[in-house]
Rosetta silent file (secondary structure, phi, psi, omega in degrees, C-alpha in Angstrom):
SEQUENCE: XXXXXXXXXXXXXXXXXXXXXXXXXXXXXXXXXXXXXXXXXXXXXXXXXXXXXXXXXXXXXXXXXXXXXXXXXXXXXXXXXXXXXXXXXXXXXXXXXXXXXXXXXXXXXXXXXXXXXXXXXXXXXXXXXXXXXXXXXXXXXXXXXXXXXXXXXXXXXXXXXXXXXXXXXXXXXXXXXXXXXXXXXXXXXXXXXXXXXXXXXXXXXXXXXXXXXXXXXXXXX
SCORE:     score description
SCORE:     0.000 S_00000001
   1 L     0.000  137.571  171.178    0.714   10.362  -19.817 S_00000001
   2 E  -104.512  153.989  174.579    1.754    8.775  -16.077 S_00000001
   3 E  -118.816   61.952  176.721   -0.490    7.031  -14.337 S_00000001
   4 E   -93.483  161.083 -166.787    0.288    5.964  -10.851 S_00000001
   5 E  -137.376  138.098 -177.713   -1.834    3.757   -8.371 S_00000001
   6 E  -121.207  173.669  166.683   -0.450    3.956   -4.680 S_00000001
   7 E   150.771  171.087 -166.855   -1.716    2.193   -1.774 S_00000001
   8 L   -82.333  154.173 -179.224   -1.559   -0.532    1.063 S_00000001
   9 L   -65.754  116.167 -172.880   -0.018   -4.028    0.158 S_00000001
  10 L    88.147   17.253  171.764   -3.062   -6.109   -0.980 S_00000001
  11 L   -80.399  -25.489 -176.554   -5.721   -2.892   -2.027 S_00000001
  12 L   101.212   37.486  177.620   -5.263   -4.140   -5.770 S_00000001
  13 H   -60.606  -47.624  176.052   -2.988   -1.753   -7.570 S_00000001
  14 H   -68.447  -13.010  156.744   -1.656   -4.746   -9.894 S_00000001
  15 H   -47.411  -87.705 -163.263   -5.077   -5.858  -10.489 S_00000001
  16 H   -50.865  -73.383  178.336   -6.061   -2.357  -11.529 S_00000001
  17 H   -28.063  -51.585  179.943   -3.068   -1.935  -13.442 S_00000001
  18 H   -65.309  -30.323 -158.292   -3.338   -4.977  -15.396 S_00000001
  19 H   -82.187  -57.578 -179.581   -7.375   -4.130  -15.741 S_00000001
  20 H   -65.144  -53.624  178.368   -6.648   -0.644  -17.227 S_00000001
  21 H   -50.588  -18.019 -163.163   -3.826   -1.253  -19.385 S_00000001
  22 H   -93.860  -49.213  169.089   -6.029   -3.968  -20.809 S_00000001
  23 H   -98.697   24.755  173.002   -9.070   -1.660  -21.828 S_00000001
  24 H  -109.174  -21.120  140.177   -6.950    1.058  -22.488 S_00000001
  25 H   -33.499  -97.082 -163.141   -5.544   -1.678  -25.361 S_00000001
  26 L   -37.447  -49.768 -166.042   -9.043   -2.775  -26.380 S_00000001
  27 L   -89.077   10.813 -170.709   -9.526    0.875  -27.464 S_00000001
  28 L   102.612   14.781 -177.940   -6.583    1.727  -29.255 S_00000001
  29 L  -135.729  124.043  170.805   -4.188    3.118  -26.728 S_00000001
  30 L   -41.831  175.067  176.728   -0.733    1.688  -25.935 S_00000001
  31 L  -179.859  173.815 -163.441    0.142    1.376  -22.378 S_00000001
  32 L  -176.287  116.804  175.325    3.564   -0.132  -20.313 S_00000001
  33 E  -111.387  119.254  156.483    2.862   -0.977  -17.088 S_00000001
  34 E   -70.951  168.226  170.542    6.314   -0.778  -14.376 S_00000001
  35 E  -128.144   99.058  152.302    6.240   -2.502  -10.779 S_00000001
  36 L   -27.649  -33.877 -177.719    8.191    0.452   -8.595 S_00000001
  37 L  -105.147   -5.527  173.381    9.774   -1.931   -6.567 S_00000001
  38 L  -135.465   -0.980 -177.570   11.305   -4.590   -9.183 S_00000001
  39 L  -134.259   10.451  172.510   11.873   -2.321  -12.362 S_00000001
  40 L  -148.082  118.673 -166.932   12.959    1.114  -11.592 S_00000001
  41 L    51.904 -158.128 -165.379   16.389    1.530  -10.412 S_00000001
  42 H   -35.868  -56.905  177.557   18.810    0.612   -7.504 S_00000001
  43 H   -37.448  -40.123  161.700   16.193   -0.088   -5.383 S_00000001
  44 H   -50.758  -82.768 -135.943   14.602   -2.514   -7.812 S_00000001
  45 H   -64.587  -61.327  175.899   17.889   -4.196   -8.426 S_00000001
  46 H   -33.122  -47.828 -163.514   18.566   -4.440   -4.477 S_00000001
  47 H   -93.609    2.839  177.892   15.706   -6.002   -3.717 S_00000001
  48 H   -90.286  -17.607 -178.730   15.404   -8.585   -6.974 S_00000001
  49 H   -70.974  -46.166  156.825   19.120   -9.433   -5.817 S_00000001
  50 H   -23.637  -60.455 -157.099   17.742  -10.096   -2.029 S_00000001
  51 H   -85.009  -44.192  178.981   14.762  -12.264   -3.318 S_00000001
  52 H   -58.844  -32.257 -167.393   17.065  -14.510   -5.832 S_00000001
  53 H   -83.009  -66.938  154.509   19.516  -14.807   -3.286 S_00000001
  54 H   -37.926  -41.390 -176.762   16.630  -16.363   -0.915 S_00000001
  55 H   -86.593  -64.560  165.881   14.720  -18.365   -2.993 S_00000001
  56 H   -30.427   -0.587 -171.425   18.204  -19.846   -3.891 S_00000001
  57 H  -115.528  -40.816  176.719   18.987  -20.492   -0.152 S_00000001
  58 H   -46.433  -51.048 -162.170   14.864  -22.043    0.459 S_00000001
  59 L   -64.112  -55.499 -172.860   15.673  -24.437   -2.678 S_00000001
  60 L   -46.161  -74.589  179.959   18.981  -25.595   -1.071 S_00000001
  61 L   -99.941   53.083  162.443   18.166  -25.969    2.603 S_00000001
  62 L   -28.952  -58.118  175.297   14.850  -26.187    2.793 S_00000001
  63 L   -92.913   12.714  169.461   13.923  -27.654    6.040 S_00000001
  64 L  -133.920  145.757  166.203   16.822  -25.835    7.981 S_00000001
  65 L   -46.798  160.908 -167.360   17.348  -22.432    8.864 S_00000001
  66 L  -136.632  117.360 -174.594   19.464  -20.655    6.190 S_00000001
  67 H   -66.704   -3.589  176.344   22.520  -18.561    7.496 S_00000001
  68 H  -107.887  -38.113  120.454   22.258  -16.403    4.090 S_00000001
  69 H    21.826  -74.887  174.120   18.623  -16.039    4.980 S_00000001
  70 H   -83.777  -26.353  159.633   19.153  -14.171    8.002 S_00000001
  71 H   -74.889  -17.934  136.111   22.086  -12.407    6.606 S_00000001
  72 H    -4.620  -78.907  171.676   19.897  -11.151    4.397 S_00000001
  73 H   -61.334  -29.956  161.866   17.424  -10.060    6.442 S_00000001
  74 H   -62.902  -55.904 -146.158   20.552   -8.008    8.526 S_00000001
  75 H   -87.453  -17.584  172.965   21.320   -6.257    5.198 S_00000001
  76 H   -68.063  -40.376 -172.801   17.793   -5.529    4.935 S_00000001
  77 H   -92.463   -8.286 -162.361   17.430   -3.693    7.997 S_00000001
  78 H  -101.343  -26.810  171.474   20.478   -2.432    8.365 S_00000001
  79 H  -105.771  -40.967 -159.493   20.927   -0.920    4.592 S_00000001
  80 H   -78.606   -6.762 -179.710   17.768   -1.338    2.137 S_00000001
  81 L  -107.134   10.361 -148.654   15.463   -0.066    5.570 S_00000001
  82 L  -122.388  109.963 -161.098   17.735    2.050    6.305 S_00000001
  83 H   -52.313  -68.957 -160.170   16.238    5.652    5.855 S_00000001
  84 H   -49.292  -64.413 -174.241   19.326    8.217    5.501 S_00000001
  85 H   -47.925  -40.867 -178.349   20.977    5.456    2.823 S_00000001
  86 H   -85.609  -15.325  170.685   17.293    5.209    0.899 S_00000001
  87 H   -72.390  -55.512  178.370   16.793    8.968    0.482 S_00000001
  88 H   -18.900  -65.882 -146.011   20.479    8.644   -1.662 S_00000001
  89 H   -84.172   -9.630  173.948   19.015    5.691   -3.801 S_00000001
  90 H   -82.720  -37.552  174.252   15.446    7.254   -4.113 S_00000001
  91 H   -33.787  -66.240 -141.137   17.409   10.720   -5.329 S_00000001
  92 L   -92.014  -13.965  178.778   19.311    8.677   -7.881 S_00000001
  93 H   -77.332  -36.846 -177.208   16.100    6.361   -8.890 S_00000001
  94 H   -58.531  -24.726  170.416   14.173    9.491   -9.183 S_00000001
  95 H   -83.416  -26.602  177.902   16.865   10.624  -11.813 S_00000001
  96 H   -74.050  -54.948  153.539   16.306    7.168  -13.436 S_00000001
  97 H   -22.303  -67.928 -132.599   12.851    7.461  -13.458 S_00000001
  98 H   -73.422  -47.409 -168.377   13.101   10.740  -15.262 S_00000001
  99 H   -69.665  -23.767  172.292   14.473    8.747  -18.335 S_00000001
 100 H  -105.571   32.498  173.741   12.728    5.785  -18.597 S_00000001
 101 H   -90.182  -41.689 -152.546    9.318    8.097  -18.515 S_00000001
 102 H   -69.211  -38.003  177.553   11.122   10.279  -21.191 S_00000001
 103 H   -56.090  -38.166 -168.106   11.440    6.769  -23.299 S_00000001
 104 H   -76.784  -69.496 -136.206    8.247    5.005  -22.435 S_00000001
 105 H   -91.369  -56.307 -178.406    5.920    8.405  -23.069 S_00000001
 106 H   -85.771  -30.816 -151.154    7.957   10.042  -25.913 S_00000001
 107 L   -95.164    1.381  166.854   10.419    8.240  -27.840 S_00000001
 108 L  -129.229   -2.994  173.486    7.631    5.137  -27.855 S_00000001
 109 L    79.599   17.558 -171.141    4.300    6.605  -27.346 S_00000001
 110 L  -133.245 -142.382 -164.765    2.713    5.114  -24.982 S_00000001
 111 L  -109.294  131.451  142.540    0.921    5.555  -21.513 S_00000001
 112 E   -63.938  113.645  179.019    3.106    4.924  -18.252 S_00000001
 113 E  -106.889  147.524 -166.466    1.182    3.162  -16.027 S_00000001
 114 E  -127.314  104.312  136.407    3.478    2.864  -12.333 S_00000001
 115 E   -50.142  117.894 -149.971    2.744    0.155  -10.167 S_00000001
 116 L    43.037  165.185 -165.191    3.251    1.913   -7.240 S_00000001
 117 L  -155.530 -168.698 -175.271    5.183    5.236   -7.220 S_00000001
 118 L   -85.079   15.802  179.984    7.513    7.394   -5.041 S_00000001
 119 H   -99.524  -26.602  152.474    4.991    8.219   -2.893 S_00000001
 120 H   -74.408    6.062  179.574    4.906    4.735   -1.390 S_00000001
 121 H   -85.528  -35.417 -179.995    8.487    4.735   -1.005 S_00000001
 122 H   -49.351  -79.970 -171.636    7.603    7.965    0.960 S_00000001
 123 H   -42.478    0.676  178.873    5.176    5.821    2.915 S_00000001
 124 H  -117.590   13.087  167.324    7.454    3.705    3.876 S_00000001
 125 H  -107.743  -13.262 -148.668    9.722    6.288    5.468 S_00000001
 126 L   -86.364  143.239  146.206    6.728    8.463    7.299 S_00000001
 127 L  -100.312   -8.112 -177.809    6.697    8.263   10.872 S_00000001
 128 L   109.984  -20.345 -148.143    3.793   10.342   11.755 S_00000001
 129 L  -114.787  -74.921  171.846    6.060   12.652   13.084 S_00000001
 130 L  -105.664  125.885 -168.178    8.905   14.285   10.602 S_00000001
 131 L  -112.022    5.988 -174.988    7.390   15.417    7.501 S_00000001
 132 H   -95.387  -20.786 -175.307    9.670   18.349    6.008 S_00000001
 133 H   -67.044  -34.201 -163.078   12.035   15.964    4.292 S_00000001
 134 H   -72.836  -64.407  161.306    9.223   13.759    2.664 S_00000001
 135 H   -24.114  -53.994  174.390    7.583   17.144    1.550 S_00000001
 136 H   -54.844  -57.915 -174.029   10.386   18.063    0.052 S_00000001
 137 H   -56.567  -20.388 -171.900   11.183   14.849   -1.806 S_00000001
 138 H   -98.392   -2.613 -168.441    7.271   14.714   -2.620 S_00000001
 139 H   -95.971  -19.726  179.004    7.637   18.729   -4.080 S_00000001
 140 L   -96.922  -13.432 -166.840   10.641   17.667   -6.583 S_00000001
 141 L   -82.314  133.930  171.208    8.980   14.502   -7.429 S_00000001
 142 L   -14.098  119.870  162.281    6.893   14.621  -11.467 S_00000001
 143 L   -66.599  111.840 -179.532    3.443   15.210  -10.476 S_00000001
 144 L   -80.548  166.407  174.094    1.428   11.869  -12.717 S_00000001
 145 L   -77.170  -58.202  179.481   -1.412   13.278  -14.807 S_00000001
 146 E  -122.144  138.451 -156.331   -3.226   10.894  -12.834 S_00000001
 147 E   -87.129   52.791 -167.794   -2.731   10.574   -8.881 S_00000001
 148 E  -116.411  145.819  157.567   -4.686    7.569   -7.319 S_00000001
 149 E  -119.111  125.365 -175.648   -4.614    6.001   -4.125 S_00000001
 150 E   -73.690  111.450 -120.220   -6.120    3.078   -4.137 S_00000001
 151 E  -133.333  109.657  160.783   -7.740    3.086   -1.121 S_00000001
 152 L  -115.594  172.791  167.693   -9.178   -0.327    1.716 S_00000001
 153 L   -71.981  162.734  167.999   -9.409   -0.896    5.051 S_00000001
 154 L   -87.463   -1.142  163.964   -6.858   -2.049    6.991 S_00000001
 155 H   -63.960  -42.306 -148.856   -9.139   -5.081    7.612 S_00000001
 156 H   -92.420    5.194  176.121   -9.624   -5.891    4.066 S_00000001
 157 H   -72.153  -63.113  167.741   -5.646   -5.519    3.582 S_00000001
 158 H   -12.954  -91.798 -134.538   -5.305   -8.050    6.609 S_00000001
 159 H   -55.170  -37.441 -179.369   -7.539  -10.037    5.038 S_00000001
 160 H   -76.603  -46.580  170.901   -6.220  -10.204    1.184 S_00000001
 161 H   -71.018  -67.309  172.871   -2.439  -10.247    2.093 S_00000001
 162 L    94.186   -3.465 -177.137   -1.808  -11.257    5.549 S_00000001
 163 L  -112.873   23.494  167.451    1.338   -9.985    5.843 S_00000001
 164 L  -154.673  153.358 -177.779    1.502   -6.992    8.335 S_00000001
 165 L   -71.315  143.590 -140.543   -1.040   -6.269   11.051 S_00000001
 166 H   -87.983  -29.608  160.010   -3.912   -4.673   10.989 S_00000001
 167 H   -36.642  -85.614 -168.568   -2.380   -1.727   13.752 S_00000001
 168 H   -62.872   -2.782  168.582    0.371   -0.926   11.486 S_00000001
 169 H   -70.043  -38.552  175.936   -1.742   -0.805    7.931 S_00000001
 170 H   -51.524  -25.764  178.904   -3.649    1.632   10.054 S_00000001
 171 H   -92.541  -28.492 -177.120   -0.925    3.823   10.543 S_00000001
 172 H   -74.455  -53.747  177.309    0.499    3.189    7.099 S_00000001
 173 H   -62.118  -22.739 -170.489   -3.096    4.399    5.452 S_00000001
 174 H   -72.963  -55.664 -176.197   -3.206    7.174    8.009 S_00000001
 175 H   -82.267   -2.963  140.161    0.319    8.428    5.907 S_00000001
 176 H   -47.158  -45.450  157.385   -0.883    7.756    2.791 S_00000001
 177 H  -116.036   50.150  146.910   -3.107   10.328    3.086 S_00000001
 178 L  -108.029   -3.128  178.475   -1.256   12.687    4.195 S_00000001
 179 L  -101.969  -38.531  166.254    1.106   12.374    1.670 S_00000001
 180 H   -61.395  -15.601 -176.322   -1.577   12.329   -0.926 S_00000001
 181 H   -68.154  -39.594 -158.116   -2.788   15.450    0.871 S_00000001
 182 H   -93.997   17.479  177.252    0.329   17.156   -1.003 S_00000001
 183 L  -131.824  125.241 -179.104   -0.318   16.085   -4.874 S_00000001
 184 L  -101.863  147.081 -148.439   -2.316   17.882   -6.780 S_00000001
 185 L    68.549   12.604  165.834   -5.366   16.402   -8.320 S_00000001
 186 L   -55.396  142.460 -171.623   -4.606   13.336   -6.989 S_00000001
 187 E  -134.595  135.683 -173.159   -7.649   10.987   -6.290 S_00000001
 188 E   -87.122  128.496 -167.620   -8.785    8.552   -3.791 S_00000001
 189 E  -136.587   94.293 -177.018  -10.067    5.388   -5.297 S_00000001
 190 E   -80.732  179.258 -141.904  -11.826    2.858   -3.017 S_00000001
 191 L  -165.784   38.987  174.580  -11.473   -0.621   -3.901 S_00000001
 192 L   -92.311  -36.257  140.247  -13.921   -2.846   -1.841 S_00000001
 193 L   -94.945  126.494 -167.571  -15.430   -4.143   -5.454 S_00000001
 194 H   -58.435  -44.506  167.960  -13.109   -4.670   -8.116 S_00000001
 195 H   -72.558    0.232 -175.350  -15.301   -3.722  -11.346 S_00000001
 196 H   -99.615  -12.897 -149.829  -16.857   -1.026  -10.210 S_00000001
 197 H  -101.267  -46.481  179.131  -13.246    0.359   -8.977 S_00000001
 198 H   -57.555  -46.934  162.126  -11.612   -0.839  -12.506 S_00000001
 199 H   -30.511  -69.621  141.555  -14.564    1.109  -13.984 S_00000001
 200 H   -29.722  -34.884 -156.761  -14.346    4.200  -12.068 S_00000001
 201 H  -104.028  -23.373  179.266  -10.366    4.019  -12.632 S_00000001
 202 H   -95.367  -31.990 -157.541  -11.109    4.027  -16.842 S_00000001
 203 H   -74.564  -40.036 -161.888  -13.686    6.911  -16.673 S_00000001
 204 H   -67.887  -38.221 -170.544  -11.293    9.126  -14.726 S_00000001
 205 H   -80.945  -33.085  166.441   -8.318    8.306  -17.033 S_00000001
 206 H   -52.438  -42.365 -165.200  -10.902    9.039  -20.254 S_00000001
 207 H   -71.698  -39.641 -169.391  -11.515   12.188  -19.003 S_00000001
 208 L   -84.456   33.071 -174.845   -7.638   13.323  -18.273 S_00000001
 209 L  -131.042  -42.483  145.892   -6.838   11.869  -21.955 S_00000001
 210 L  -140.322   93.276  168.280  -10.160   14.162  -23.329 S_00000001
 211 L   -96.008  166.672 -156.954  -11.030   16.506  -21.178 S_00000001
 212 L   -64.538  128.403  175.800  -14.275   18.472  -22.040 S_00000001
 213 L   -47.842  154.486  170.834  -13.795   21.520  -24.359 S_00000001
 214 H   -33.987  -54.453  165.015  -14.785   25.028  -23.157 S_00000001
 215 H   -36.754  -41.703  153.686  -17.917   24.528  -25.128 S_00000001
 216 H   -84.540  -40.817  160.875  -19.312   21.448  -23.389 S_00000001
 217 H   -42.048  -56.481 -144.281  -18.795   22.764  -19.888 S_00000001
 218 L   -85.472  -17.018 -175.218  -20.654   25.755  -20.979 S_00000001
 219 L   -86.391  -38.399 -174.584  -23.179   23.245  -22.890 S_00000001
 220 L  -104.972   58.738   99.756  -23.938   21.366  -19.578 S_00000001
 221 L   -68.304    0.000    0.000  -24.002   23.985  -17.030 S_00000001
Protein backbone atom coordinates (compact mmCIF):
# COMPACT_ATOMS: atom_id res chain seq x y z
CA UNK A 1 0.00 0.00 0.00
CA UNK A 2 1.28 3.92 -0.76
CA UNK A 3 0.36 6.39 1.28
CA UNK A 4 1.15 9.92 0.39
CA UNK A 5 0.50 13.23 2.44
CA UNK A 6 0.97 16.45 0.21
CA UNK A 7 0.67 19.90 1.27
CA UNK A 8 2.07 23.47 2.17
CA UNK A 9 5.53 23.66 4.02
CA UNK A 10 4.57 23.65 7.76
CA UNK A 11 0.67 21.85 7.45
CA UNK A 12 2.29 18.75 9.31
CA UNK A 13 2.86 16.00 6.81
CA UNK A 14 6.03 14.72 8.91
CA UNK A 15 4.12 14.92 12.01
CA UNK A 16 1.36 12.85 10.46
CA UNK A 17 3.69 10.59 8.96
CA UNK A 18 5.60 9.85 11.96
CA UNK A 19 1.98 9.67 13.95
CA UNK A 20 0.62 7.01 11.51
CA UNK A 21 3.48 4.90 10.94
CA UNK A 22 3.61 4.75 14.71
CA UNK A 23 -0.04 3.33 15.27
CA UNK A 24 0.05 1.55 12.25
CA UNK A 25 3.20 -0.34 14.30
CA UNK A 26 1.27 -0.53 17.58
CA UNK A 27 -1.18 -2.75 15.63
CA UNK A 28 0.84 -5.03 13.82
CA UNK A 29 1.52 -3.41 10.50
CA UNK A 30 4.98 -2.56 9.13
CA UNK A 31 5.38 0.77 7.62
CA UNK A 32 8.69 2.84 5.90
CA UNK A 33 8.23 6.22 5.85
CA UNK A 34 10.44 8.30 2.68
CA UNK A 35 10.95 12.26 2.75
CA UNK A 36 10.38 13.06 -1.29
CA UNK A 37 12.80 15.60 -1.24
CA UNK A 38 15.97 13.91 0.59
CA UNK A 39 15.45 10.11 -0.31
CA UNK A 40 14.10 9.52 -3.69
CA UNK A 41 16.37 10.11 -6.49
CA UNK A 42 18.43 12.87 -8.30
CA UNK A 43 16.53 15.37 -6.91
CA UNK A 44 17.09 14.12 -3.38
CA UNK A 45 20.76 13.77 -4.00
CA UNK A 46 20.91 17.46 -5.56
CA UNK A 47 19.53 19.02 -2.94
CA UNK A 48 21.31 16.90 0.18
CA UNK A 49 24.57 17.87 -1.89
CA UNK A 50 23.39 21.78 -1.84
CA UNK A 51 22.56 21.65 1.97
CA UNK A 52 26.07 19.83 3.00
CA UNK A 53 27.82 22.04 0.85
CA UNK A 54 26.20 25.10 2.94
CA UNK A 55 26.21 24.06 6.24
CA UNK A 56 29.95 23.35 5.46
CA UNK A 57 30.45 26.97 4.18
CA UNK A 58 28.10 28.53 7.62
CA UNK A 59 30.61 26.34 9.88
CA UNK A 60 33.69 27.88 8.14
CA UNK A 61 32.78 31.52 7.67
CA UNK A 62 30.30 32.13 9.80
CA UNK A 63 30.04 35.77 10.33
CA UNK A 64 30.93 36.63 6.60
CA UNK A 65 29.15 36.23 3.55
CA UNK A 66 30.08 32.89 1.88
CA UNK A 67 31.01 33.06 -1.93
CA UNK A 68 29.94 29.17 -2.17
CA UNK A 69 26.76 30.27 -0.49
CA UNK A 70 25.63 32.38 -3.17
CA UNK A 71 27.04 30.15 -5.76
CA UNK A 72 24.86 27.90 -4.57
CA UNK A 73 21.98 29.70 -4.51
CA UNK A 74 22.90 30.60 -8.60
CA UNK A 75 22.87 26.81 -9.20
CA UNK A 76 19.71 26.69 -7.47
CA UNK A 77 17.90 28.96 -9.58
CA UNK A 78 19.46 28.53 -12.48
CA UNK A 79 19.39 24.45 -12.57
CA UNK A 80 17.51 22.64 -9.50
CA UNK A 81 14.47 25.66 -10.15
CA UNK A 82 14.86 25.37 -13.30
CA UNK A 83 11.55 23.87 -14.80
CA UNK A 84 12.45 22.32 -18.41
CA UNK A 85 15.78 20.59 -16.56
CA UNK A 86 13.31 19.29 -13.47
CA UNK A 87 10.68 17.66 -15.70
CA UNK A 88 14.05 15.37 -17.02
CA UNK A 89 14.99 14.55 -13.29
CA UNK A 90 11.29 14.11 -12.11
CA UNK A 91 10.88 11.57 -15.38
CA UNK A 92 13.95 9.69 -14.24
CA UNK A 93 12.99 9.89 -10.27
CA UNK A 94 9.62 8.75 -11.22
CA UNK A 95 11.38 5.61 -12.81
CA UNK A 96 13.27 5.35 -9.45
CA UNK A 97 10.39 5.61 -7.53
CA UNK A 98 8.83 2.77 -9.42
CA UNK A 99 11.53 0.44 -7.81
CA UNK A 100 12.01 1.41 -4.53
CA UNK A 101 7.93 1.06 -4.11
CA UNK A 102 8.36 -2.39 -5.88
CA UNK A 103 11.03 -3.18 -2.86
CA UNK A 104 9.50 -1.42 0.07
CA UNK A 105 5.70 -2.93 -0.71
CA UNK A 106 6.67 -6.36 -2.18
CA UNK A 107 9.95 -7.81 -1.76
CA UNK A 108 9.67 -6.45 2.17
CA UNK A 109 6.10 -6.12 3.00
CA UNK A 110 5.46 -3.23 4.25
CA UNK A 111 3.32 0.05 3.87
CA UNK A 112 4.98 3.07 1.88
CA UNK A 113 4.25 5.96 3.58
CA UNK A 114 5.73 9.26 1.14
CA UNK A 115 6.52 12.29 2.80
CA UNK A 116 5.45 14.36 0.25
CA UNK A 117 4.93 13.03 -3.32
CA UNK A 118 5.14 14.06 -7.02
CA UNK A 119 2.38 16.05 -6.78
CA UNK A 120 4.23 18.66 -4.74
CA UNK A 121 6.98 18.63 -7.08
CA UNK A 122 4.05 19.45 -9.50
CA UNK A 123 3.21 22.28 -7.13
CA UNK A 124 6.15 23.65 -7.34
CA UNK A 125 6.13 24.00 -11.11
CA UNK A 126 2.22 25.28 -11.44
CA UNK A 127 1.84 28.69 -12.48
CA UNK A 128 -1.82 29.11 -12.47
CA UNK A 129 -1.64 29.31 -15.96
CA UNK A 130 -0.08 26.12 -18.04
CA UNK A 131 -1.53 23.01 -16.88
CA UNK A 132 -1.34 20.35 -19.87
CA UNK A 133 2.19 19.32 -19.05
CA UNK A 134 1.56 18.87 -15.20
CA UNK A 135 -1.64 16.84 -16.23
CA UNK A 136 0.19 14.82 -18.11
CA UNK A 137 3.02 14.11 -15.68
CA UNK A 138 0.16 13.82 -12.91
CA UNK A 139 -1.81 11.04 -15.51
CA UNK A 140 1.52 8.74 -15.76
CA UNK A 141 2.27 9.23 -12.19
CA UNK A 142 1.11 5.65 -9.64
CA UNK A 143 -2.08 6.74 -8.27
CA UNK A 144 -1.31 6.02 -3.90
CA UNK A 145 -4.11 3.90 -2.45
CA UNK A 146 -4.34 6.76 -0.30
CA UNK A 147 -4.29 10.50 -1.70
CA UNK A 148 -4.19 13.20 1.12
CA UNK A 149 -3.61 16.72 1.13
CA UNK A 150 -3.00 17.87 4.14
CA UNK A 151 -4.67 20.86 4.12
CA UNK A 152 -4.09 24.84 6.49
CA UNK A 153 -4.37 28.17 5.92
CA UNK A 154 -1.94 30.10 4.52
CA UNK A 155 -1.95 31.97 7.88
CA UNK A 156 -1.36 28.99 9.95
CA UNK A 157 1.58 27.98 7.40
CA UNK A 158 2.99 31.64 7.98
CA UNK A 159 2.67 31.10 11.30
CA UNK A 160 4.31 27.42 11.90
CA UNK A 161 7.17 27.87 9.30
CA UNK A 162 7.82 31.37 8.47
CA UNK A 163 9.46 30.87 5.53
CA UNK A 164 7.43 32.14 2.46
CA UNK A 165 4.64 34.70 2.59
CA UNK A 166 1.43 34.41 3.24
CA UNK A 167 0.46 35.80 -0.73
CA UNK A 168 2.42 33.12 -2.23
CA UNK A 169 1.17 29.99 0.17
CA UNK A 170 -2.09 31.34 -1.11
CA UNK A 171 -1.36 30.74 -4.51
CA UNK A 172 0.60 27.59 -3.78
CA UNK A 173 -2.73 26.03 -1.88
CA UNK A 174 -4.85 27.47 -4.65
CA UNK A 175 -2.58 24.70 -7.01
CA UNK A 176 -2.69 22.15 -4.74
CA UNK A 177 -6.04 21.78 -5.31
CA UNK A 178 -6.18 21.80 -8.50
CA UNK A 179 -3.80 19.30 -8.88
CA UNK A 180 -5.52 17.19 -6.33
CA UNK A 181 -8.61 17.92 -8.42
CA UNK A 182 -6.97 15.25 -10.92
CA UNK A 183 -6.30 12.08 -8.46
CA UNK A 184 -8.70 9.90 -7.88
CA UNK A 185 -9.98 9.30 -4.43
CA UNK A 186 -7.69 11.52 -3.15
CA UNK A 187 -8.73 13.31 0.16
CA UNK A 188 -8.46 16.60 1.76
CA UNK A 189 -7.33 16.43 5.31
CA UNK A 190 -7.47 19.62 7.43
CA UNK A 191 -4.95 19.95 9.99
CA UNK A 192 -5.78 22.91 12.40
CA UNK A 193 -5.69 20.15 15.46
CA UNK A 194 -3.19 17.59 15.30
CA UNK A 195 -5.05 14.49 17.06
CA UNK A 196 -8.06 14.79 15.71
CA UNK A 197 -6.25 15.07 12.09
CA UNK A 198 -3.77 12.02 13.12
CA UNK A 199 -7.07 10.29 14.04
CA UNK A 200 -9.04 10.99 11.06
CA UNK A 201 -5.75 10.09 8.93
CA UNK A 202 -5.77 6.24 10.79
CA UNK A 203 -9.56 5.69 10.27
CA UNK A 204 -9.31 6.48 6.56
CA UNK A 205 -6.17 4.29 6.09
CA UNK A 206 -8.21 1.31 8.24
CA UNK A 207 -10.77 1.46 5.95
CA UNK A 208 -8.54 1.33 2.51
CA UNK A 209 -6.53 -1.69 4.29
CA UNK A 210 -10.34 -3.40 5.16
CA UNK A 211 -12.74 -2.11 3.30
CA UNK A 212 -16.36 -3.23 4.18
CA UNK A 213 -17.53 -6.50 2.49
CA UNK A 214 -20.60 -6.48 0.19
CA UNK A 215 -22.48 -7.80 3.13
CA UNK A 216 -21.92 -4.97 5.60
CA UNK A 217 -22.79 -2.21 3.17
CA UNK A 218 -25.92 -4.06 2.55
CA UNK A 219 -26.11 -4.70 6.53
CA UNK A 220 -26.00 -0.88 7.23
CA UNK A 221 -27.99 0.60 4.55
Amino acid sequence: MLITLSGLDGAGKSTLAEALKARLERDGTPAVIFHMNKEVGLYAYLRNVRDAVMALARKTKPKKPSRAKAALLEVRRRIIWNKALRRWVDLGDLGLFLVYRLYIERARGRILIMDRYFYDRLADQADGRRWKYLRWFAGITPVPDVAVLVDVSPEESFGRKGEYSIESMTLRRAHYKEIFSWVPGSVTLPNDELDAAVDALERLVAARINPPRPQELAAGS
